[in-house]
N, C-alpha and C positions, 0 to 999 in steps of 0.2 A: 407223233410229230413234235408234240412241246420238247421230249425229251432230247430230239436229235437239234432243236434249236437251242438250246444250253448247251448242250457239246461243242456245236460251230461256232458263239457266240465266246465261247472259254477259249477254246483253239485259237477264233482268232486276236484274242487276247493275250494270250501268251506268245505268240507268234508279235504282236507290234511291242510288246516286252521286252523281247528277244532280241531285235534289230533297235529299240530304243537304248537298248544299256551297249548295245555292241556299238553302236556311234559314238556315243558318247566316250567307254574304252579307247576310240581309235584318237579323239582329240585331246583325251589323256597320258597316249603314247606318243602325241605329236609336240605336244609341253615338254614331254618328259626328256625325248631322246631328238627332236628335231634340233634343224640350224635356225640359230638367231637372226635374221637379218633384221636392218633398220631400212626403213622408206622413209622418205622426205617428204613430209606433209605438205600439201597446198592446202590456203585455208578456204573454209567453209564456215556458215552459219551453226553457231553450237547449242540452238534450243529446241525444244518441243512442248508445248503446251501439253499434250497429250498422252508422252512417253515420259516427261521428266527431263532432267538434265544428261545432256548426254552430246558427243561431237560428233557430227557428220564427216567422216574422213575421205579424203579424196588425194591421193597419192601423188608427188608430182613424175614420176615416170608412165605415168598413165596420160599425162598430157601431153607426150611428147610424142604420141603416136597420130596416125594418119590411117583413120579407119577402113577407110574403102580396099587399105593396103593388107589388111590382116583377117586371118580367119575369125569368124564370130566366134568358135571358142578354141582354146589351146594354152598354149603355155608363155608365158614371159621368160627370158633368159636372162640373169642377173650374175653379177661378178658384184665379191665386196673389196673395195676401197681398205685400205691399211686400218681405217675407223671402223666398218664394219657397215659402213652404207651401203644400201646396194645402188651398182651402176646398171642401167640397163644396157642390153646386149642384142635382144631382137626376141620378136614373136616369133614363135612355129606353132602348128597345128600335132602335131605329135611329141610326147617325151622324150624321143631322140633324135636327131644327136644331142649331147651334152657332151662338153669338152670339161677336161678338169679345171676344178676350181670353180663352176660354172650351175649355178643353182634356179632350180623351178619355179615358177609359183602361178600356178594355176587360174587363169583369168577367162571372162567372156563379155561377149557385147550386151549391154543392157540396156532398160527403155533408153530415149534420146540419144542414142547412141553414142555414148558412154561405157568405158573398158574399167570393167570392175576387178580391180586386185583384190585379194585380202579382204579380208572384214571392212564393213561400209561405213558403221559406226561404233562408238567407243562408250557404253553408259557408267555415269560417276553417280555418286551420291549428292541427293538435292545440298543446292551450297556450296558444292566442291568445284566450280566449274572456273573461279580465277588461277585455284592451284592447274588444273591443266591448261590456259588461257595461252600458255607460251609453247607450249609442247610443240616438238620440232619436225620429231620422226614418229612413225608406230612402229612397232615390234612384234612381229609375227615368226613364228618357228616354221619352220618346213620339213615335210619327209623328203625322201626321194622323188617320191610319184607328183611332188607339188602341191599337196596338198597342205591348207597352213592352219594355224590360229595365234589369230592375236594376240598377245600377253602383256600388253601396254605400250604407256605413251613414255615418251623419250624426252628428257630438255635437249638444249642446244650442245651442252655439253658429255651427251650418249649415255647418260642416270636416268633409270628409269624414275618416274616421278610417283611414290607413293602417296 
């Protein structure tokens, strides 16, 4: 019996291995090959005692919705501006339709009922938190399927802020 419990114990080890590097791969190919869009930041409280320094991001197309009106999860429809903002366009519950020119980004309803875009927070290095203090937009890549990641904060004038 000991023997067949090292077995299971290894298997399922290699097995959360397995699905841990394949995620991580998929947010690699989402940096790599996704669309750029920018969102419009509202602002929020930018500390943690806890976590360190770091901004609570809270999107302002996200505020423009009317909960009771949309599915608890689905998809945001976005169009970009000649800048590269995104405009929003309407919530659906499914991937399709998508009309061209016309981009995903995968949202759902969270505690207090609250419509979570994109990454929630943004963590800097302890100190660095006046350089991002003005940040405008965040910056998230998207696939097809809607699926995003973050890849930073934005000034006013669409640089990203190193």
């Amino acid at each position: 019996m000991k023997k067949y419990s090292a077995l299971i114990i290894l298997v399922n080890l290699v097995l959360f291995l397995g699905f841990f590097n394949y995620a991580i791969v998929q947010k690699e190919d989402i940096i790599e090959d996704g669309q750029l869009i920018l969102l419009e930041l509202a602002p929020v409280d930018p500390r943690s005692l806890m976590q360190g320094d770091y901004m609570r991001l809270n999107y302002a197309i996200s505020d423009e919705v009317i909960i009771d009106q949309i599915p608890k999860r689905g998809y945001c429809v976005v169009t970009l501006d000649s800048e590269g903002v995104a405009q929003h366009n309407r919530y659906q519950k499914n991937n399709a339709p998508k009309n061209e020119n016309e981009y995903l980004i995968e949202y759902n309803i969270g505690e207090w009922s609250a419509v979570k875009i994109g990454a929630a927070s943004f963590f800097f290095q302890e100190g660095e938190g006046e350089k991002y203090a003005d940040a405008k937009y965040g910056g998230i890549k998207v696939d097809e399927n809607g699926n995003s990641v973050l890849v930073g904060l934005y000034d006013s004038n669409r640089k990203k802020i190193e």
